[in-house]
C-alpha positions as CSV (number, residue, x, y, z in Angstrom):
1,X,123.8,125.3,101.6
2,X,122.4,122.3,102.8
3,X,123.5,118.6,101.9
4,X,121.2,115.4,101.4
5,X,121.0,112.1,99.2
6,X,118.0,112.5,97.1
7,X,117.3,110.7,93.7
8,X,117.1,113.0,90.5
9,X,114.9,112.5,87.6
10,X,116.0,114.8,84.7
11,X,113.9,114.5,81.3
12,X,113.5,116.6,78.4
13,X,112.0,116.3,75.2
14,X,113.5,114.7,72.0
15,X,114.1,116.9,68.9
16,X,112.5,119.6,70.2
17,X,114.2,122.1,68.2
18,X,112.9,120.5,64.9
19,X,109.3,120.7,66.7
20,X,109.7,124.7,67.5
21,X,111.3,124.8,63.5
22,X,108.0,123.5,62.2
23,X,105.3,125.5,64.4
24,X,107.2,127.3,67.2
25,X,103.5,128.3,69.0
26,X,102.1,124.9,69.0
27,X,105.5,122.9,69.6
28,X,105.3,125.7,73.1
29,X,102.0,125.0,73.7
30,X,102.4,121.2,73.7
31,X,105.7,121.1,75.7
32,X,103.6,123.4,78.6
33,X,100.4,121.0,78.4
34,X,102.8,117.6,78.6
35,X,105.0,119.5,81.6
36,X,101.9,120.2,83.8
37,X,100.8,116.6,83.2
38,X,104.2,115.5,84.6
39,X,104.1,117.9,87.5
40,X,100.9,115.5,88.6
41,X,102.7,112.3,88.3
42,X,105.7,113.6,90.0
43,X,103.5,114.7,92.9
44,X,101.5,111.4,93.3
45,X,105.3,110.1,93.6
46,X,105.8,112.4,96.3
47,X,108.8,114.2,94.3
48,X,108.9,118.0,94.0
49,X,109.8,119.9,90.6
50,X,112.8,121.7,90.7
51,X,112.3,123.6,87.8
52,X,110.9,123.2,84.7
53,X,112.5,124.7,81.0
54,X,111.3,125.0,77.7
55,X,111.8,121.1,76.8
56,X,112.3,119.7,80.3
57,X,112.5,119.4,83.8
58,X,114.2,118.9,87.1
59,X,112.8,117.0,89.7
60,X,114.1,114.9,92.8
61,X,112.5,112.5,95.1
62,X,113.7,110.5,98.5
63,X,114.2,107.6,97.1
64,X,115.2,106.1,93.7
65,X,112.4,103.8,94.0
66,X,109.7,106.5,94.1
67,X,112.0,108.4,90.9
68,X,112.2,105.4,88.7
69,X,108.3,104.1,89.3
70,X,107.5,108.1,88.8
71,X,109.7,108.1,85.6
72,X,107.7,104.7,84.0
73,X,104.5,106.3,84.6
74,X,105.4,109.7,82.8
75,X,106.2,108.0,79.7
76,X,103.4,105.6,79.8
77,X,101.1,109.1,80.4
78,X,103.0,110.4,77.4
79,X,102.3,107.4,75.7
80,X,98.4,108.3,76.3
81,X,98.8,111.9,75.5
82,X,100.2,111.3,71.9
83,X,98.2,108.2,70.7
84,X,95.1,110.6,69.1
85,X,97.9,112.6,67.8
86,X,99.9,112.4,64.1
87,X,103.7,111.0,64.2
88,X,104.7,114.6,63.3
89,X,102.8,116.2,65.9
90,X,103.6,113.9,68.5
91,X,106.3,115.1,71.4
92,X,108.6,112.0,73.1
93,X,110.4,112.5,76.0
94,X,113.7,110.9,77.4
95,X,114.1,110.5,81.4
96,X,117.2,110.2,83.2
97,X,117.4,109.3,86.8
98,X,120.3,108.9,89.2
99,X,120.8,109.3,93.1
100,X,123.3,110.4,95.7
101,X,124.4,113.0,97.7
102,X,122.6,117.0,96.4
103,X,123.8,120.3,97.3
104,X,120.5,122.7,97.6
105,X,120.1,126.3,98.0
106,X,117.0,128.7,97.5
107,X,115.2,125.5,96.1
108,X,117.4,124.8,93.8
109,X,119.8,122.1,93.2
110,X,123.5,121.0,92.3
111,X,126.5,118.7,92.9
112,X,128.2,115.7,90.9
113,X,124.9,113.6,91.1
114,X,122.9,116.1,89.2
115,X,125.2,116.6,86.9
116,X,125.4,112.8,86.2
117,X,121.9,112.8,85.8
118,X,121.4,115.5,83.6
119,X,124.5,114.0,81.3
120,X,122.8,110.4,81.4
121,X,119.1,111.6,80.3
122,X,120.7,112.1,76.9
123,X,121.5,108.4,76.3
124,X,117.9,107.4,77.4
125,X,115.8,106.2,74.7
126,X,113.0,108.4,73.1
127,X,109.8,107.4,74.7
128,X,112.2,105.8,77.6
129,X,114.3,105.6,80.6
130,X,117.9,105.3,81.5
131,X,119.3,104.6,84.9
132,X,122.6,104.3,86.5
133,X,123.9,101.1,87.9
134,X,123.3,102.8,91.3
135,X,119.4,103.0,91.0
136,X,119.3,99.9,89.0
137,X,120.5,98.2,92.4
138,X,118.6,100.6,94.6
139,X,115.2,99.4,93.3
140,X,115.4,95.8,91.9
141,X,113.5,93.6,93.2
142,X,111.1,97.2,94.6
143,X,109.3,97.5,91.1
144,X,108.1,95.3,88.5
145,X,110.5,97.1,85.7
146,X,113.3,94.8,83.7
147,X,116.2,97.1,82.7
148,X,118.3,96.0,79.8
149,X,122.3,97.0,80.1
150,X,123.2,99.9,78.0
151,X,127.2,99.9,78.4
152,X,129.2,102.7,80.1
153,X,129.3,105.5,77.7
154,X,131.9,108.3,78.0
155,X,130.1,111.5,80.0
156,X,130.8,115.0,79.3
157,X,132.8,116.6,82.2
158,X,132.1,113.3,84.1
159,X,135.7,111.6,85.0
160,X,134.0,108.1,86.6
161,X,132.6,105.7,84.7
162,X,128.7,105.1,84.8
163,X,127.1,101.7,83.6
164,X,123.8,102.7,82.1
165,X,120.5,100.5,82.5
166,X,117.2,101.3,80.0
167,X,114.0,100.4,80.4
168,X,111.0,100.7,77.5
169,X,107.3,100.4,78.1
170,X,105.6,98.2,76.5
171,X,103.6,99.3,73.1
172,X,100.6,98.8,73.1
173,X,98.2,99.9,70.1
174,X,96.0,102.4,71.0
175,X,92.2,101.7,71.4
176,X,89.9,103.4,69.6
177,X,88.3,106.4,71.3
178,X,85.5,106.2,73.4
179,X,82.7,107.8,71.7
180,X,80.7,108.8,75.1
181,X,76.6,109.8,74.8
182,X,75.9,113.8,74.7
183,X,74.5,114.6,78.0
184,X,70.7,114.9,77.9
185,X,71.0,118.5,78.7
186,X,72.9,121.5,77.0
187,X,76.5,120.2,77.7
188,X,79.8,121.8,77.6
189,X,83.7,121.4,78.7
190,X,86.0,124.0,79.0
191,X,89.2,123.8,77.9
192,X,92.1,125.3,79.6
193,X,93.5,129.4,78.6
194,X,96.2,128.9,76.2
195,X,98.7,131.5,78.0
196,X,100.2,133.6,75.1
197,X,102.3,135.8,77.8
198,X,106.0,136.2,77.8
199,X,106.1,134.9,81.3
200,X,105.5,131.4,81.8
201,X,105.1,131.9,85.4
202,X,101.9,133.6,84.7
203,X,100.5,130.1,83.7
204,X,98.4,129.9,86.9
205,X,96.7,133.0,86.0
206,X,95.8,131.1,83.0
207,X,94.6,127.8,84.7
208,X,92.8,129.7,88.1
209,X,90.6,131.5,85.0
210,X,89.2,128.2,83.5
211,X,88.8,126.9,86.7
212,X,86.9,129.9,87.9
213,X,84.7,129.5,84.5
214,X,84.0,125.8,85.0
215,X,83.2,126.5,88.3
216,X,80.7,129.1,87.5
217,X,79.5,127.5,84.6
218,X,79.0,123.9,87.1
219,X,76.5,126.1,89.0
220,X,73.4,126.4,86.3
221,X,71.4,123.7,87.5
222,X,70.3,122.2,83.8
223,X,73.9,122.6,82.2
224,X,76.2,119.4,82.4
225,X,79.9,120.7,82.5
226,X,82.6,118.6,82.4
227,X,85.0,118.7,85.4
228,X,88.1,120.5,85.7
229,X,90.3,117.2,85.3
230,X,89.2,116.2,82.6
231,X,89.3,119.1,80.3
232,X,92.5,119.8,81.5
233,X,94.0,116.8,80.2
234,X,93.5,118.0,76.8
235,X,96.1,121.1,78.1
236,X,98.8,121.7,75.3
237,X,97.3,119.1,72.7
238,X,96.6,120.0,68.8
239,X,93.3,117.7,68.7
240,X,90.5,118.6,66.9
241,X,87.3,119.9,69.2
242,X,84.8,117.3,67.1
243,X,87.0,114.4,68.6
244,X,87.1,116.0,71.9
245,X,83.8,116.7,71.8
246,X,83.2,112.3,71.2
247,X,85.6,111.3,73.8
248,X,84.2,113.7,76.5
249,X,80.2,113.4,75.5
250,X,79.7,117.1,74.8
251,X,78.2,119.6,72.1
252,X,79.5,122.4,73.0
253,X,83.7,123.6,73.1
254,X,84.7,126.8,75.1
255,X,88.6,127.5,74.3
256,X,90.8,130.8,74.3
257,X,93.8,132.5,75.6
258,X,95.1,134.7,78.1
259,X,97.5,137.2,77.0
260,X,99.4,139.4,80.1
261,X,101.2,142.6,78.9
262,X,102.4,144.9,81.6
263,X,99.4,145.4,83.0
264,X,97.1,144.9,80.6
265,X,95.5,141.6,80.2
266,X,93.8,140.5,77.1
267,X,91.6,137.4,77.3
268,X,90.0,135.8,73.7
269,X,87.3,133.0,73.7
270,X,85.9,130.8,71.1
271,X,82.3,128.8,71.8
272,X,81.9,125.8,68.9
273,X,79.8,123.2,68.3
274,X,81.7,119.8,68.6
275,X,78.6,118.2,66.2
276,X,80.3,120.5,63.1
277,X,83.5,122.2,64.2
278,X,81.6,125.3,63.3
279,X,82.2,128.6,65.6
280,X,79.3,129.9,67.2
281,X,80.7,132.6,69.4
282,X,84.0,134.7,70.1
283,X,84.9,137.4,72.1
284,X,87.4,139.5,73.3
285,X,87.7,140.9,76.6
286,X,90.7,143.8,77.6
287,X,91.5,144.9,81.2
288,X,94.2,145.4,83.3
289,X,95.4,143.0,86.3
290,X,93.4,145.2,88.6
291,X,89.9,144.0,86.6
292,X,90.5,140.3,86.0
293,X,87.5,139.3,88.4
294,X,85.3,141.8,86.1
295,X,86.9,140.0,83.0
296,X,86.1,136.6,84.5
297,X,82.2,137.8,85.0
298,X,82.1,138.9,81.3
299,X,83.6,136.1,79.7
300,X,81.3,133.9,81.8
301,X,78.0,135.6,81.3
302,X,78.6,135.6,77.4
303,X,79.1,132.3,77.3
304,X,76.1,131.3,79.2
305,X,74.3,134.2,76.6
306,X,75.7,132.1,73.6
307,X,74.4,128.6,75.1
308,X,71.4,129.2,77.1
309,X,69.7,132.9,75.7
310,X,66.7,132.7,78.4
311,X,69.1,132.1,81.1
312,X,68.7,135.4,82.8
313,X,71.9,137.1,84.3
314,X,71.3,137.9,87.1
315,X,70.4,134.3,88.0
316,X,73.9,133.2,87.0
317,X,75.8,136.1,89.2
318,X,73.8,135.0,91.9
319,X,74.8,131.5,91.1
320,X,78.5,132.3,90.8
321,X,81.0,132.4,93.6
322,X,82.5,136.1,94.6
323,X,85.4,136.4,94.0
324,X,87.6,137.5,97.4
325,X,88.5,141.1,97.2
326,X,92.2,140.5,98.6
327,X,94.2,140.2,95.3
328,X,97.2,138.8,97.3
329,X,94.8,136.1,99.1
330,X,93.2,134.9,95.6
331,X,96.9,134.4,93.9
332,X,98.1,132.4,96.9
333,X,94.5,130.0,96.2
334,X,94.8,129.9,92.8
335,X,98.8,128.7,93.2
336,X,97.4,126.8,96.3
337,X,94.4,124.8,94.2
338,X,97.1,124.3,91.2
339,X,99.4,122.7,93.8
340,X,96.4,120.4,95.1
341,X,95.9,119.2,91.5
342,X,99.5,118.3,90.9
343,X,98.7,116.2,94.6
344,X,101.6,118.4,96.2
345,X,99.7,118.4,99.5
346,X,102.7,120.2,101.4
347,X,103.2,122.4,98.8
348,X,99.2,123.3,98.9
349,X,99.2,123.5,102.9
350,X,101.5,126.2,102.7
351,X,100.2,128.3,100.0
352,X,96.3,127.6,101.7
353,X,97.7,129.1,104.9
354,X,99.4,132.0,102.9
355,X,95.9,133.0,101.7
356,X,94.1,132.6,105.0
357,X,97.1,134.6,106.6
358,X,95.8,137.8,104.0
359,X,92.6,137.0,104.6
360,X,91.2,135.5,107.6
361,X,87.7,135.4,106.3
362,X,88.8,133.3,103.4
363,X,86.2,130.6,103.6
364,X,86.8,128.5,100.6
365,X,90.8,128.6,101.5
366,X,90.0,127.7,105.1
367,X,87.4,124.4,103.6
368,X,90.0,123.3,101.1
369,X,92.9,123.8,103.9
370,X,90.9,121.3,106.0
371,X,90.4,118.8,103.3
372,X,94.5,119.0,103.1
373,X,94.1,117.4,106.2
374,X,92.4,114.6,105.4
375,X,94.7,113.9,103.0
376,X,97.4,114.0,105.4
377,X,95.8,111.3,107.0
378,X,94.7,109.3,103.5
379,X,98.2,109.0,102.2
380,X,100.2,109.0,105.1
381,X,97.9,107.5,107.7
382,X,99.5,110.5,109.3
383,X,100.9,110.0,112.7
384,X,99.9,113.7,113.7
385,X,96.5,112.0,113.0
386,X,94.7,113.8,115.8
387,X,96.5,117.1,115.3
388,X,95.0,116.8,111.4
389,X,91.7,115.6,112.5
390,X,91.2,118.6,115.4
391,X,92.9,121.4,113.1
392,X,90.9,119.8,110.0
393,X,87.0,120.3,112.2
394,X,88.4,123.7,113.3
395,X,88.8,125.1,109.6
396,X,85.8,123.2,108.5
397,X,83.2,124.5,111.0
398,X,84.8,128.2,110.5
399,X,84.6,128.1,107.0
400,X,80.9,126.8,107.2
401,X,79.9,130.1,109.5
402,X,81.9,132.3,107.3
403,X,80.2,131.4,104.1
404,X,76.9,129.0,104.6
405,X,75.8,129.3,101.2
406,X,78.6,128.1,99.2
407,X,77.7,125.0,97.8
408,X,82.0,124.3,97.1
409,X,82.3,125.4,101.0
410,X,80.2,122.6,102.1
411,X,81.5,120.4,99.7
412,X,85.1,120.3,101.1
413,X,84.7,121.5,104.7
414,X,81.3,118.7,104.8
415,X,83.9,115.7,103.3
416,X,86.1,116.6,105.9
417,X,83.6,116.6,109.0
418,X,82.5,113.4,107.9
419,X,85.9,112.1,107.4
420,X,87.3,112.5,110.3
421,X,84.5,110.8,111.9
422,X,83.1,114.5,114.0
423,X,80.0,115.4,112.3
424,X,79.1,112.1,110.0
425,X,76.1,112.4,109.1
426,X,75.9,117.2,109.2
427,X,79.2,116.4,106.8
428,X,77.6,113.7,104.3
429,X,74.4,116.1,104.2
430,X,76.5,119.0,103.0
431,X,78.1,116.8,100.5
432,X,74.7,115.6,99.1
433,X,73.5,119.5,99.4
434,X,76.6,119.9,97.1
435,X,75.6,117.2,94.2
436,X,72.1,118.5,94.3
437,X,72.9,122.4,94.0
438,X,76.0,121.8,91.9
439,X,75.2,119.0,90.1
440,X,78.2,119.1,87.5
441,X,80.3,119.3,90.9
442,X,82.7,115.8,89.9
443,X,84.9,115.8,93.3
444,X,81.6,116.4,95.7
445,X,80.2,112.9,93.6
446,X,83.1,111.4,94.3
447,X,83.5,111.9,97.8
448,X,79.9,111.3,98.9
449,X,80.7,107.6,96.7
450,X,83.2,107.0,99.6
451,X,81.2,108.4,102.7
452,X,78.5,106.1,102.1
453,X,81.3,103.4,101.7
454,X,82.6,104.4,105.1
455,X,79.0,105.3,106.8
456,X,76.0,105.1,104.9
457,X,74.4,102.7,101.5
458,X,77.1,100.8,100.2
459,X,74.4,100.0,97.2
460,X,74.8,103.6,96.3
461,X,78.4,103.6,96.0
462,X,78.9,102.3,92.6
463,X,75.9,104.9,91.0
464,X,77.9,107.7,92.6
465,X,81.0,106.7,91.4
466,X,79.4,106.3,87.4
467,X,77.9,109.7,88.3
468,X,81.0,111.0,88.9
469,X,82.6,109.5,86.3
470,X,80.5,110.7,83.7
471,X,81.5,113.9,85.0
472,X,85.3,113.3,84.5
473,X,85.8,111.1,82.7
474,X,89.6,111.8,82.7
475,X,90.2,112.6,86.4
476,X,93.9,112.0,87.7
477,X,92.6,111.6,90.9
478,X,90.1,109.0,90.4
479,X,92.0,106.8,92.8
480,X,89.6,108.1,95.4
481,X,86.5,106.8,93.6
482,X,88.3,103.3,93.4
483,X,89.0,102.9,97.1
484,X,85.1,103.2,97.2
485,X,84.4,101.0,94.9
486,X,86.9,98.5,96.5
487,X,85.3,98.7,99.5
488,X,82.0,97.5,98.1
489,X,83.3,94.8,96.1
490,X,84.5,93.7,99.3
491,X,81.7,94.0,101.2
492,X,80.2,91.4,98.6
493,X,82.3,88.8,98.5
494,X,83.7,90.8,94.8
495,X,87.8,89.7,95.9
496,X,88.8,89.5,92.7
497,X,87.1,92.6,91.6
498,X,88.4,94.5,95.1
499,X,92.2,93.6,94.1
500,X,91.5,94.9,90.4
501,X,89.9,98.7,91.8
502,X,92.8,98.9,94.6
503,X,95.8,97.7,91.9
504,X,94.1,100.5,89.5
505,X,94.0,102.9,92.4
506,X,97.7,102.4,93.6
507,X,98.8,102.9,89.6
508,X,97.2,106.0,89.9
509,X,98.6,106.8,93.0
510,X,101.4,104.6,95.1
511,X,100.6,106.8,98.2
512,X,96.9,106.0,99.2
513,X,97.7,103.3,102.2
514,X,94.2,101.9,102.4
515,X,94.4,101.0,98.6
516,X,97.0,98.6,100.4
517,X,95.0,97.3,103.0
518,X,92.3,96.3,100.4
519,X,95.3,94.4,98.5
520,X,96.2,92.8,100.8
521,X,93.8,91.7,102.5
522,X,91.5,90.6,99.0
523,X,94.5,89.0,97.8
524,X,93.9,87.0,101.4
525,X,90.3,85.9,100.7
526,X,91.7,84.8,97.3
527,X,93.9,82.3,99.1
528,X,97.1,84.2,97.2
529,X,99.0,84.7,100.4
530,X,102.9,85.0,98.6
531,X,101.3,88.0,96.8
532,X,99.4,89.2,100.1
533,X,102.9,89.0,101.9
534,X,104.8,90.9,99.0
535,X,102.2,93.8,98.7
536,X,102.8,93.9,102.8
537,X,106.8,94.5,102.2
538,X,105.7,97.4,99.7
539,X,103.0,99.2,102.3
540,X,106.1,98.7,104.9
541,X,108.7,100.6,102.3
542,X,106.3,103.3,101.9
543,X,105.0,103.3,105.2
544,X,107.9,102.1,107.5
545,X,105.4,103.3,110.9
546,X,102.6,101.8,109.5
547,X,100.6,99.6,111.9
548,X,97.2,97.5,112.2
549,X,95.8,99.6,115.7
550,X,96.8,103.1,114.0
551,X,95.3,102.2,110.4
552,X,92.4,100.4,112.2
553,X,91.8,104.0,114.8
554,X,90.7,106.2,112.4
555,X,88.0,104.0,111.0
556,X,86.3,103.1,114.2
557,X,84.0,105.9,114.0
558,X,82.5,104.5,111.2
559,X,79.5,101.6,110.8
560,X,81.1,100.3,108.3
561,X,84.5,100.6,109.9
562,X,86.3,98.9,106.6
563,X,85.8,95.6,107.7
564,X,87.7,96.1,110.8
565,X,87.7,92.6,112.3
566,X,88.6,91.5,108.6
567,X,91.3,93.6,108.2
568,X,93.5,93.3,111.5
569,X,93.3,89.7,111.0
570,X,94.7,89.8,107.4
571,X,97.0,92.3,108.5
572,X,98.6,90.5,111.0
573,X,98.6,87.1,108.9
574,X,101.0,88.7,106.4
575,X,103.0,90.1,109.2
576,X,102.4,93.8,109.5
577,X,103.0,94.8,113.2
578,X,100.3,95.2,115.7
C-alpha cells in the first residue's frame, strides 16, 4: 500500500434519487452522459478518475490547485449542459475537494483525507463547490476564484474540526442557440449508443461503435458528418433532435442503443429528419460479441441506404476502414482512443502499446501512439523531448508502410512527422491528402491549421480553422485550433486578439505551454507587463523546468519558428530562466 499527498475531488449529484423516481432510464442515461463529460475536464486538469458510481465520482489530482480550477470548470460545463434543458430535467452537481496525505492500493483510494472529502461534498452547494480551509490556503492567490466562509460544520465519523470555504459560478443567462446553416450537401451527426447493458463497464463498446460509424460515414466524399466531439456532447441529454439538428447545422439524426446480454449483442438505430422530427428509418441488428464488426458494417451500410440510395455498397466498404481481426488489440484501441478524448495521454500511451503489443501490425494504434507523443511534448514541453520526437517518427513511418492507404493513418502519423520537425513538408502533405479524401475528417483540419502556422501559409490558418470548426462545432479540444489562430494574430500585429485565442485556449486546457508563451509574450507587445509577469509565475507552477532554450529547441526546425527572436526576448523580460 503506497502513501502520497494528493488533492481529492469528490462530487455527486443533487437529488438524484427524486430524478431516478421520476424516469429511472433517462435520470441513468443523463448521469452517464454528464460523468463522461467530467472524465474530459478532469483529464485536461491532469487528474485521474478513481471511480465513478451511479451519481458521482472519485477523482484526485497532485495538487489542490489543479483539483479546485478542475472542480470550477465541471460545474461551469454543467452549467452548459443543462441550459437547453427544463428545470425538472436538469441534473446539478455538488463538488467537494480536500488534500493530504492518501493510502492507494489496486488503484483505488483511502485514508482520513478521503474520507473528509467525501463527508464535505455534502455541504457544497448545488451547482457549487466546497473546500476545506487547507485548499482554500493551498490555492489563494493561484486562481481567480473568491471563496465565501461556510463555518465548521459537525462531520460524520470526523473527530477534527474542518472550516468549510464555497465558491459559486457566476449565472449567467443562457444565449440563445445558435441556429448554424444545413451543410450544402446531405448532412448528418451521429449521436452516441445509448448503452442499455447491465454493465456499465461496457460503455466503451457503446462509444468505439459510434465512433467507428462516424468514421465510416466521414469517408463518402459528398456527405458532411459532424465530428465525433461534437455529437458526443449531446451524450446523456433528453433534447429534442430538431434543436440538435439547429445548433449542429444538420438534416439528418442517426441515434440508437447497444444492448450486451451474455453474449448476445443487440444494436437498434433510428435515422430522422431534424427539419420535422419525423423517423425515416430503424433497424435492428442481433449478434453475438464474436460479430460486432459484421454488426457495425450493417448498421453502417443501412444508413448510408436510407440517406444516399444510389450510393452503391460496395463503394462505401471500400471506403470504410477494416476492422483489425485481433479482438483483444481492437478493445485495448477502443479504451485507448476513449482515454485520448478524456486527454489522459498516460492513460492512452499505455492502452496504445497494449494493442500494438497483440498486434504488431496495428497501423492505426501505432499512428495515434505517435501522435501521443507529440502531445507529450505539447503539454509538457516534455523533457524526454528527443526520446518522444525519435520513438514518435519510428511509429509514424511504420504505421505509414503498414497501411499506405488509410486516409486516418496519414492523418495522425503525417501531423506527427511534421511536428516534430523530420519530414515537414511528406507530413503536412499527408495531412492535406487527409482533408481532401476525408473531408468530414475535423481533427486532420485542425492540425493542418497549425502546420501551416508552424511551416507553411499563415493566411490559410484562420480558413482551416472555420473549416474545422464547422465540422465540430463543439470540440473539447479546440484548444489546438486556438494556438493556431494565436499564432497568426501574432504574426499581424493582432495582440489583443492573440491574448483573447490563447486565454480561451488555456480555459479549455491549463496544460498547453505554448498557449503561455503567446500570453505572455502578447500581453508584452500590449505594454501590460504586471499581467505578462503573473501569467509567467503560473507557466512556472505548472511547469517548474520550463525554460526559454528548451521551449525555443523544438521550434527551430520551423520557418516560422513562433517568433523565436520575439519570444526569448519576452521570455526573459518577465523573468523565465534561460
Amino acid at each position: 500500500m503506497e502513501r502520497r499527498l494528493a488533492a481529492v475531488l469528490v462530487a455527486d449529484f443533487a437529488s438524484y434519487s427524486a430524478h431516478v423516481g421520476r424516469n429511472e432510464e433517462m435520470a441513468v442515461r443523463a448521469a452517464r452522459g454528464h460523468l463522461d463529460a467530467m472524465e474530459l475536464v478532469i483529464g485536461l486538469h491532469r487528474g485521474r478518475v478513481v471511480k465513478t458510481m451511479g451519481d458521482g465520482l472519485l477523482a484526485e489530482f497532485a495538487s489542490s490547485r489543479d483539483a479546485v480550477g478542475c472542480a470550477a470548470a465541471i460545474q461551469n460545463r454543467m452549467m452548459e449542459r443543462n441550459a437547453p434543458l427544463d428545470d425538472g430535467e436538469q441534473m446539478r452537481l455538488r463538488v467537494g475537494v480536500h488534500s493530504g496525505e492518501i493510502l492507494s492500493e489496486n488503484n483505488d483510494i483511502f485514508g482520513d483525507d478521503v474520507n473528509i472529502a467525501a463527508r464535505i461534498e455534502a455541504f457544497a452547494p448545488e451547482g457549487g463547490v466546497v473546500v476545506s480551509e487547507r485548499v482554500r490556503d493551498e490555492v489563494s492567490g493561484r486562481l481567480d476564484m473568491v471563496f465565501r466562509d461556510a463555518g465548521a460544520p459537525v462531520l460524520k465519523n470526523i473527530s477534527r474540526s474542518v472550516r468549510l470555504f464555497e465558491w459559486m459560478p457566476l449565472r449567467q443567462v443562457a444565449a440563445p442557440a445558435t441556429q448554424r446553416r444545413v451543410a450544402d450537401k446531405p448532412s448528418l451527426a451521429v449521436l452516441p449508443l445509448t448503452n442499455w447493458s447491465a454493465n456499465p463497464e461496457t460503455e466503451y463498446i457503446a462509444d468505439g461503435l459510434t465512433e467507428d460509424i462516424i468514421s465510416a460515414l466521414a469517408r463518402v466524399p459528398w456527405l458532411f458528418v459532424i465530428a465525433r466531439n461534437s455529437s458526443f456532447a449531446y451524450k446523456g441529454t433528453p433534447m429534442d433532435i430538431r434543436q440538435i439538428g439547429r445548433e449542429l447545422g444538420v438534416r439528418y439524426i442517426l441515434e440508437g442503443s447497444l444492448r450486451i446480454q451474455g453474449n448476445r449483442v443487440r444494436v437498434t438505430g433510428q435515422l430522422a429528419d431534424t427539419t420535422t422530427g419525423a423517423q425515416v428509418w430503424s433497424e435492428r441488428f442481433d449478434g453475438t460479441g464474436e460479430d460486432i464488426f459484421d454488426l457495425q458494417d450493417k448498421v453502417t451500410e443501412a444508413v448510408v441506404a436510407a440517406v444516399a440510395p444510389t450510393v452503391q455498397m460496395a463503394e462505401m466498404r471500400r471506403a470504410a476502414q477494416s476492422a483489425p481481426g485481433n479482438a483483444s488489440a481492437y478493445d485495448y484501441y477502443l479504451q485507448g482512443l476513449a482515454a485520448l478524448n478524456r486527454a489522459q495521454v498516460a492513460k492512452a500511451a499505455e492502452l496504445l502499446d497494449s494493442a500494438i503489443g497483440a498486434a504488431p501490425d496495428y497501423a492505426k494504434a501505432m499512428a495515434l501512439r505517435a501522435w501521443c507523443h507529440t502531445l507529450n511534448v505539447a503539454w509538457r514541453v516534455g523533457y524526454a523531448q528527443e526520446t518522444d520526437r525519435a520513438r514518435g517518427g519510428e511509429l509514424a513511418n511504420a504505421a505509414l508502410d503498414l497501411a499506405p492507404g488509410d486516409l486516418e493513418v496519414a492523418a495522425y502519423a503525417g501531423y506527427a512527422l511534421a511536428f516534430f520537425g523530420l519530414e515537414i513538408e511528406k507530413g503536412m502533405g499527408l495531412v492535406r491528402q487527409a482533408c481532401e479524401g476525408c473531408p468530414s475528417f475535423a481533427w486532420a483540419w485542425t492540425s493542418l491549421a497549425m502546420l501551416e502556422a508552424l511551416q507553411g501559409d499563415s493566411l490559410k490558418v484562420l480558413d482551416l480553422a472555420d473549416r474545422a470548426r464547422q465540422l465540430n462545432p463543439k470540440d473539447p479540444l479546440w484548444f489546438r485550433a486556438l494556438v493556431a489562430i494565436a499564432a497568426v494574430h501574432r504574426d499581424a500585429g493582432r495582440f489583443e486578439e492573440a491574448l483573447e485565442a490563447s486565454q480561451a485556449g488555456l480555459r479549455l486546457n491549463p496544460n498547453v505551454v505554448v498557449l503561455y508563451v503567446h500570453s505572455i509574450c502578447s500581453l508584452c507587445e500590449l505594454g501590460r507587463m504586471d499581467e505578462a509577469h503573473t501569467m509567467a509565475r503560473r507557466l512556472l507552477d505548472l511547469s517548474p523546468e520550463f525554460s526559454v532554450s528548451r521551449f525555443q529547441d523544438h521550434h527551430k526546425f520551423f520557418r516560422a519558428a513562433l517568433h523565436t527572436q520575439q519570444n526569448s526576448h519576452w521570455l526573459k523580460a518577465v523573468g523565465l530562466p534561460e
